[in-house]
C-alpha positions in Angstrom: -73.5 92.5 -6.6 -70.2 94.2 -6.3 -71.8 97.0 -8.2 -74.4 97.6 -5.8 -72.1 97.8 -2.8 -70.1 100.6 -4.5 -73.2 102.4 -5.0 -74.7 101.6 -1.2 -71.0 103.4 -0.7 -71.3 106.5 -2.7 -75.0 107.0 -1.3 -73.5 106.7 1.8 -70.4 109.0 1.4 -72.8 111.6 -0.2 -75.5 111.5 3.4 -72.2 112.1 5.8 -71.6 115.4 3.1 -75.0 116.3 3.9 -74.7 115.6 8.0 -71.6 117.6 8.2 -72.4 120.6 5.6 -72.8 122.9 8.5 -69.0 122.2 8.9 -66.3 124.4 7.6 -65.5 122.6 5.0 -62.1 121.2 4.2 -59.8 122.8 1.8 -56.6 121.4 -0.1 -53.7 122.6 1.0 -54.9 124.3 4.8 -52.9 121.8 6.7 -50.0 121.5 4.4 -46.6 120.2 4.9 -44.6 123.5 4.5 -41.7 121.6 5.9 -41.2 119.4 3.0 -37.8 119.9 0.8 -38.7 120.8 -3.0 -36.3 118.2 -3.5 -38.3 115.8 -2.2 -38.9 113.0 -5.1 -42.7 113.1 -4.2 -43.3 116.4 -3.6 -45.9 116.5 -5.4 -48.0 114.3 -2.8 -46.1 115.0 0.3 -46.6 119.2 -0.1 -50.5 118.2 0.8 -49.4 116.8 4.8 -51.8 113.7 3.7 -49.2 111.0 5.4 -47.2 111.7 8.7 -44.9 109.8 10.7 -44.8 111.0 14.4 -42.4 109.0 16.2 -43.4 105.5 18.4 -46.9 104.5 20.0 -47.0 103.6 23.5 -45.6 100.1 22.9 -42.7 101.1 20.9 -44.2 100.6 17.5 -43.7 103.2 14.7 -46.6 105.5 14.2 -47.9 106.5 11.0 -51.0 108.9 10.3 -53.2 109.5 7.1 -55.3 112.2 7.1 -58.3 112.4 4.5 -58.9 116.3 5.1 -55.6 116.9 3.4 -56.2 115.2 0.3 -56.6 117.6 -2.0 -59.9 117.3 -4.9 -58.9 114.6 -7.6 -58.1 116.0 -10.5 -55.4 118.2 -8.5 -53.8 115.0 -7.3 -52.5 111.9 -8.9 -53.7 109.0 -7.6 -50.9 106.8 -8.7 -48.5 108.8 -6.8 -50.1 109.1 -4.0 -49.9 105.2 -4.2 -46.2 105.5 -4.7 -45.6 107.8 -2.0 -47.2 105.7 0.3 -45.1 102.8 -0.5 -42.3 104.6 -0.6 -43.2 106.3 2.9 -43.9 102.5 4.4 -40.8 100.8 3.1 -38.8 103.0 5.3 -40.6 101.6 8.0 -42.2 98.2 7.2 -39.7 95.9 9.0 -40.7 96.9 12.0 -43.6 96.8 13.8 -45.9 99.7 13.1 -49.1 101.2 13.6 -51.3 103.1 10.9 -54.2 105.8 12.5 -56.4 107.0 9.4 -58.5 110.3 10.2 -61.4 109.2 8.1 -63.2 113.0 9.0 -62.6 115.2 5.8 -63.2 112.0 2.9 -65.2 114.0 0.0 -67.0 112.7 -2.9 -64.4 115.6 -5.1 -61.7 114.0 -3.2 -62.3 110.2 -2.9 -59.9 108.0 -4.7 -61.8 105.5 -7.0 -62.8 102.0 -6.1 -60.7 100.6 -8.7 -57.8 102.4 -7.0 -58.7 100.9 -3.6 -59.0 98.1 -4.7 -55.4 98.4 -6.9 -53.3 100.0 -3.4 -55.4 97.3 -1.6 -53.4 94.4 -3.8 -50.3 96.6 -4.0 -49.8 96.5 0.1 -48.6 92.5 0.1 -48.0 91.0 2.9 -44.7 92.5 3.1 -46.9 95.8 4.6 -49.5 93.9 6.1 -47.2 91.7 8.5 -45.5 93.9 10.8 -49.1 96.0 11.0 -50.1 95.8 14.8 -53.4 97.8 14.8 -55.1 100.5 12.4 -56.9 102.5 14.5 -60.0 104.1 12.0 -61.1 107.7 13.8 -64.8 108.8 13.4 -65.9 106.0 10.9 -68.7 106.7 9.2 -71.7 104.6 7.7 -69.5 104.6 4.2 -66.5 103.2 6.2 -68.8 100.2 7.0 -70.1 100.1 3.8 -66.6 99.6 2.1 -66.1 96.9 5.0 -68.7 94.8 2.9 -67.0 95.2 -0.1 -63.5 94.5 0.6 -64.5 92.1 3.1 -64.0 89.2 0.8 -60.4 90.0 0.2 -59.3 90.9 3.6 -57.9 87.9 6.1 -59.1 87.2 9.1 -56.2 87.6 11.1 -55.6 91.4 9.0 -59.1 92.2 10.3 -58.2 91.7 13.6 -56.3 94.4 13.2 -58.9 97.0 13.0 -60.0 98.9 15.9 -62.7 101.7 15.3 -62.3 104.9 17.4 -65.2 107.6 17.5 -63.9 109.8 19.5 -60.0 111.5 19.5 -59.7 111.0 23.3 -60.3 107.4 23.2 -56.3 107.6 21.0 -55.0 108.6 24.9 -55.2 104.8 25.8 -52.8 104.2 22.7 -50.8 106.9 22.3 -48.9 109.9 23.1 -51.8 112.3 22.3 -49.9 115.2 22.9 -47.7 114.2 19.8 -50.2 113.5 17.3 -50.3 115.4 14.1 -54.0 115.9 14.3 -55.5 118.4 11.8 -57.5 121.3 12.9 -60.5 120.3 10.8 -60.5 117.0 12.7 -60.2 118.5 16.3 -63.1 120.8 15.5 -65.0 117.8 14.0 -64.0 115.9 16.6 -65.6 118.7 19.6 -68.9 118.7 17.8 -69.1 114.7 18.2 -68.7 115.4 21.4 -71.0 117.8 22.2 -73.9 116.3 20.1 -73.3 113.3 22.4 -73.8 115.5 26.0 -76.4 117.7 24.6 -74.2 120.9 25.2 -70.9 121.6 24.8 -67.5 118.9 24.7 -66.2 119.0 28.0 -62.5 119.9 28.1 -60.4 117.0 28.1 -58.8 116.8 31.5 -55.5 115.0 32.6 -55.2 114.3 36.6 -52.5 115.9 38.5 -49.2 114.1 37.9 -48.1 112.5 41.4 -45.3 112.6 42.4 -42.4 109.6 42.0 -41.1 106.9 43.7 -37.9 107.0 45.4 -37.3 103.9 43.0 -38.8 105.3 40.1 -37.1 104.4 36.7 -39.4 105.2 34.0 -40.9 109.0 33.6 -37.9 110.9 35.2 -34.9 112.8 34.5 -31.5 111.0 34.4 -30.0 113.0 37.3 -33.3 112.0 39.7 -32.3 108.7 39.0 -28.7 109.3 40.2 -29.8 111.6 43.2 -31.6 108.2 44.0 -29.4 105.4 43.1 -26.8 106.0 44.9 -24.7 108.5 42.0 -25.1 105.4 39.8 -24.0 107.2 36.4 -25.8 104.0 34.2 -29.8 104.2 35.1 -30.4 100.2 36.3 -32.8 99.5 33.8 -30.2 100.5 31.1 -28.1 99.1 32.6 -29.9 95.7 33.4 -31.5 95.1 29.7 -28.2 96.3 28.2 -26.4 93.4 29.6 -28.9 90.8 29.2 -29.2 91.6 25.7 -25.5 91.4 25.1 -25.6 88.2 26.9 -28.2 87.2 25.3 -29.7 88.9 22.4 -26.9 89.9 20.1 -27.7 86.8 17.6 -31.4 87.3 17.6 -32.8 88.9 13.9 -34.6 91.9 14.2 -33.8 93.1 17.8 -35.1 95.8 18.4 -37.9 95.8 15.7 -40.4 93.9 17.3 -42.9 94.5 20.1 -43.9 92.9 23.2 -47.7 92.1 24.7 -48.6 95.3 26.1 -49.9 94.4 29.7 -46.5 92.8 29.9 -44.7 95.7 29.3 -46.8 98.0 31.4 -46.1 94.6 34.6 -42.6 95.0 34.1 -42.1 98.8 34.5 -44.1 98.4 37.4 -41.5 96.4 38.8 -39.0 98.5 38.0 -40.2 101.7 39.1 -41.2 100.2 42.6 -37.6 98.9 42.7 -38.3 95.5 43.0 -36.2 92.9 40.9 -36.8 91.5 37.5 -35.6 88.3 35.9 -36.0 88.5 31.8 -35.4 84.7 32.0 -38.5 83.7 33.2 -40.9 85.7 29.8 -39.0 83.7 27.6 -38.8 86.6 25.0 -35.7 88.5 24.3 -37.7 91.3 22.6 -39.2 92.1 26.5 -35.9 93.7 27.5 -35.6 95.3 24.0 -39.1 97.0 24.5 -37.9 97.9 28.1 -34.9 99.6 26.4 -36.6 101.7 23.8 -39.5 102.5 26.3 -36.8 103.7 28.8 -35.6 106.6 26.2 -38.9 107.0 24.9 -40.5 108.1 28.0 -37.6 110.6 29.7 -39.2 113.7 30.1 -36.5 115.3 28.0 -35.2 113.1 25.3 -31.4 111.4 25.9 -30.3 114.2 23.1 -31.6 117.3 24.6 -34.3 119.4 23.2 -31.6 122.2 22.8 -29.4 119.8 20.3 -32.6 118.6 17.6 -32.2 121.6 15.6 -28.3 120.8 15.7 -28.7 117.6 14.7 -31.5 118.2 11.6 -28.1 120.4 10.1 -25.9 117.4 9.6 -27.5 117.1 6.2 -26.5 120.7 5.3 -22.5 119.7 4.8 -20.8 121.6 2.4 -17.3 121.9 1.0 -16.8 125.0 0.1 -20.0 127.0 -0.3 -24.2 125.5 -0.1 -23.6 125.4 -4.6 -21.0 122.9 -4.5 -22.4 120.0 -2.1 -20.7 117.1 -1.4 -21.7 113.9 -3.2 -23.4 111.7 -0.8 -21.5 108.7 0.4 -18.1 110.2 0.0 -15.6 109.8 2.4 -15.5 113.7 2.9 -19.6 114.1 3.5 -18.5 111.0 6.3 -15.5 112.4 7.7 -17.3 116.3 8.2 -20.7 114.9 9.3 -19.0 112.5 11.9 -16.8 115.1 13.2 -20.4 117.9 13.4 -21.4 114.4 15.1 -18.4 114.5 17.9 -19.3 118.0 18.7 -22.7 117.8 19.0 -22.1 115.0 21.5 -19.4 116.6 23.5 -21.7 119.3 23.9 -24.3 117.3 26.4 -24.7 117.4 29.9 -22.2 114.6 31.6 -25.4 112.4 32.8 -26.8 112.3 29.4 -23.0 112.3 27.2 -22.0 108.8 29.7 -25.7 107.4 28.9 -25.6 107.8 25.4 -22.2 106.5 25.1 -22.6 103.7 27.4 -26.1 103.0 24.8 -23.7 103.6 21.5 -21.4 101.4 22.5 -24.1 98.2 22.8 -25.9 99.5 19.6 -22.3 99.6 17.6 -21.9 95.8 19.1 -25.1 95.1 18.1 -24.1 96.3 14.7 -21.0 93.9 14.0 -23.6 91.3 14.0 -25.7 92.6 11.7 -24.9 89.5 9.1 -26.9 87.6 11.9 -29.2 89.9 13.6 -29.7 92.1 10.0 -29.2 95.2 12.3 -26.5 97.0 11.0 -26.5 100.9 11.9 -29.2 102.1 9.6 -31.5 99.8 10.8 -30.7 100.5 14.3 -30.6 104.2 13.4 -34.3 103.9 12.4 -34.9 102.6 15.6 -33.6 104.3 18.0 -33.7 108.0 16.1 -36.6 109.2 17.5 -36.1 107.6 20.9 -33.0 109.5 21.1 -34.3 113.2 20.2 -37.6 114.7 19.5 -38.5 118.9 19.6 -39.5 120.5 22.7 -43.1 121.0 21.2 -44.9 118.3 18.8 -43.3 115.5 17.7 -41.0 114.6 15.2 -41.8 115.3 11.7 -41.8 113.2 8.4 -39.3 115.4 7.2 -37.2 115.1 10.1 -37.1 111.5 10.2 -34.0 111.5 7.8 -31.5 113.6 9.0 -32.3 112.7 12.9 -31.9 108.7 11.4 -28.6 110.1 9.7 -26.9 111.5 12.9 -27.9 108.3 15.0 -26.5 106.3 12.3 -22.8 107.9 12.5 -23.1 107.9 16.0 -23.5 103.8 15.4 -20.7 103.4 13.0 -18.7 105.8 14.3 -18.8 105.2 18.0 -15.0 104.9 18.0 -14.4 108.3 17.1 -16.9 109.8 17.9 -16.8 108.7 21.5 -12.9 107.4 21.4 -10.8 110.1 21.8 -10.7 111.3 25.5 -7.6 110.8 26.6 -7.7 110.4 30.8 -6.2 112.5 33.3 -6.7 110.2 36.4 -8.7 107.0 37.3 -11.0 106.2 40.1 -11.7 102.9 41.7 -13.1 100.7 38.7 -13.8 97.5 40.8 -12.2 95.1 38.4 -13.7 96.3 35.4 -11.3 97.0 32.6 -11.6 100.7 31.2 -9.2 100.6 28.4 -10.0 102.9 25.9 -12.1 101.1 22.8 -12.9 97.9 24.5 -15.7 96.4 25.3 -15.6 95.7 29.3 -18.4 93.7 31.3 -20.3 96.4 32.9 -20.3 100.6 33.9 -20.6 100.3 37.6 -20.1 103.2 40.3 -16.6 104.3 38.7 -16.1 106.7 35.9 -13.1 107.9 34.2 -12.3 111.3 33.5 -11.3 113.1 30.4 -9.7 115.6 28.7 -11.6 118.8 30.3 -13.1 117.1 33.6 -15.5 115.1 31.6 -16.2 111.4 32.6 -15.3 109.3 29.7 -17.2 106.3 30.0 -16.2 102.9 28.7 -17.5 100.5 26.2 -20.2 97.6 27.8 
């Protein structure tokens, strides 16, 4: 019976080549990943673009996208590391939450993996993978993606089929995701406008955003760190920060895998409704200390120009291109003189920021470095937290983040975390305002950042720990 499915699948696969030859056709290599380092121990696969991770979803979750167009015919590619890449890709990411979108537009009999390898990577992705999977969102299924439902339906839970959410058009992502960030190939948007058009009898309509309105006085999420100021009063800390900050500290520090998980949704969207109308919020009564986590991440995640600039993200890709002397004689990774340059390209790369955004981040570093000295607990030391909160932190003025980027912007944010005393420590002040009570000595970890700053060396406000 098995036998018969495969070949209901391959009669299946062969009618959508036939719908669809009036296509350009997809070639190997036209959306390629130029960006990928030689050096790169699957370079092999990852030259092709097939997998790409572009930052969070709307709900915080790691985004991950496989595009069938890219995969190049199958005697050019080996299946078995393409497997391996994938794992390897996923492992980075896996203890969080995440979220897989497969562009299913561009799957070719010449280019199909085999059943028996589906069926192989199927077993391969445990539950280890499979766990932390909120949603795969399937684009423009086709009659052969319902037709491989049959015959991997008996090995696929419940609860994992839940999981799948078919989308048949790209504009139906907007819902989800930041659209604007997607890695979508251009064989897939041009697929994706004749769908479209063979559904209204004439040409797709353009896809149309409304007008932005403008905010609230109260307004938290969506603006700039200095409207928040103008509108709170000069209040250097934004109060959401500043609010899920503390509770965390107070609450959240012992709690394993902060910051990985996600939150219900409508939740999320409720409470940021409350906050940008400036009404007041009590994270006691959901019972969930990942709420004020999302809140958090979703704060960064949503500033109209990231915490770290668009100006500093080509900066900060260069702290993996440390050198001693000249580019042949790199430094061996891990030593103390690859730490001891990159952290100090760290402290000038910070020190370069506008003041609103250098007191944010350090008042942020400061809680994620605390975090961090519980990581035997919470098992969030820095490079977990780095993974995290990297692409919250920083993203390119145009697109989103790339795979390739992912390690060195994860890099940076992890000195920042184990590093924050030097990095951030080293201001010496020239005069004190009115602190309120709050202690403000250098290095320790006071109760709160109210209206009072300190200033350093220069005129800069250096803000204290939380």
């Amino acid at each position: 019976m098995l036998s018969d499915l495969e070949h209901l699948a391959e009669i299946e696969l062969r009618k959508d080549e036939e719908e669809e030859q009036e296509e350009p056709q997809p070639r190997a290599g036209r959306f390629s990943n130029s960006t990928v380092d030689a050096s790169h121990p699957y370079y092999d696969v990852a030259r092709h673009g097939i997998l790409q991770v572009t930052g969070d979803d709307n709900y915080g979750r790691k985004l991950i996208i496989f595009s069938s167009c890219c995969l190049p015919p199958s005697h050019q590619l080996n299946h078995q590391r393409l497997l391996e890449y994938l794992k390897y890709t996923l492992d980075q990411y896996v203890e969080s939450d995440y979220t897989v979108v497969y562009f299913h537009y561009g799957l070719r009999s010449m280019n199909k993996p085999s059943m028996r390898w589906l069926r192989d990577a199927y077993k391969e992705f445990d539950r280890k993978y499979k766990k932390n999977l909120k949603v795969l969102y399937v684009v423009h299924p086709t009659n052969f993606i319902r037709a491989m439902w049959n015959i991997f339906k008996p090995l696929i839970s419940h609860k994992f089929g839940k999981k799948l959410t078919y989308v048949n058009y790209l504009a139906e992502l907007r819902e989800h995701l930041n659209y604007e960030q997607l890695i979508i190939p251009p064989e897939v948007l041009r697929h994706d406008e004749k769908l479209r058009a063979a559904q209204k009898g004439g040409p797709p309509p353009s896809v149309k955003t409304p007008p932005p309105r403008p905010p609230l006085p109260t307004q938290q999420f969506g603006v700039s760190l200095q409207y928040i100021q103008d509108k709170n009063n000069g209040a250097v800390i934004p109060p959401v920060v500043k609010q899920t900050v503390s509770y965390l500290k107070e609450k959240g520090l012992h709690t394993e895998g902060i910051f990985r998980r996600s939150a219900r949704v409508q939740l999320i969207k409720d409470i940021q409704k409350l906050f940008n109308l400036g009404k007041p919020v009590s994270f006691d009564q959901y019972g969930d200390i990942h709420v004020p986590a999302v809140i958090l991440k979703t704060f960064l995640r949503e500033l109209p120009e990231p915490l770290l600039t668009f100006d500093l993200y080509e900066p900060i890709l260069e702290i993996t291109s440390v050198y001693i002397l000249t580019p042949q004689t790199p430094i061996s990774p891990h030593s103390e003189v690859e730490s001891s340059l990159r952290v100090s390209r760290c402290k000038r790369i910070a020190e370069s920021l506008p003041e609103p955004n250098y007191i944010v981040l350090k008042y942020l570093l400061c809680f994620l470095h605390m975090v961090s000295q519980d990581s035997i607990i919470n098992k969030m030391g820095p490079s977990n937290l780095a993974c995290v909160f990297g692409v919250n932190l920083a993203r390119p003025r145009q697109g989103s983040v790339s795979l390739d980027a992912l390690t060195p912007l994860n890099i940076f944010t992890e000195l920042l975390i184990e590093f924050y005393h030097t990095v951030f420590g080293s201001r010496c002040p020239v005069a004190t305002l009115p602190l309120h009570g709050f202690s403000w000595t250098e290095g320790s970890y006071c109760d709160d950042l109210s209206e009072g700053i300190r200033w350093g060396a220069g005129g800069r406000p250096a803000v204290p720990a939380v």
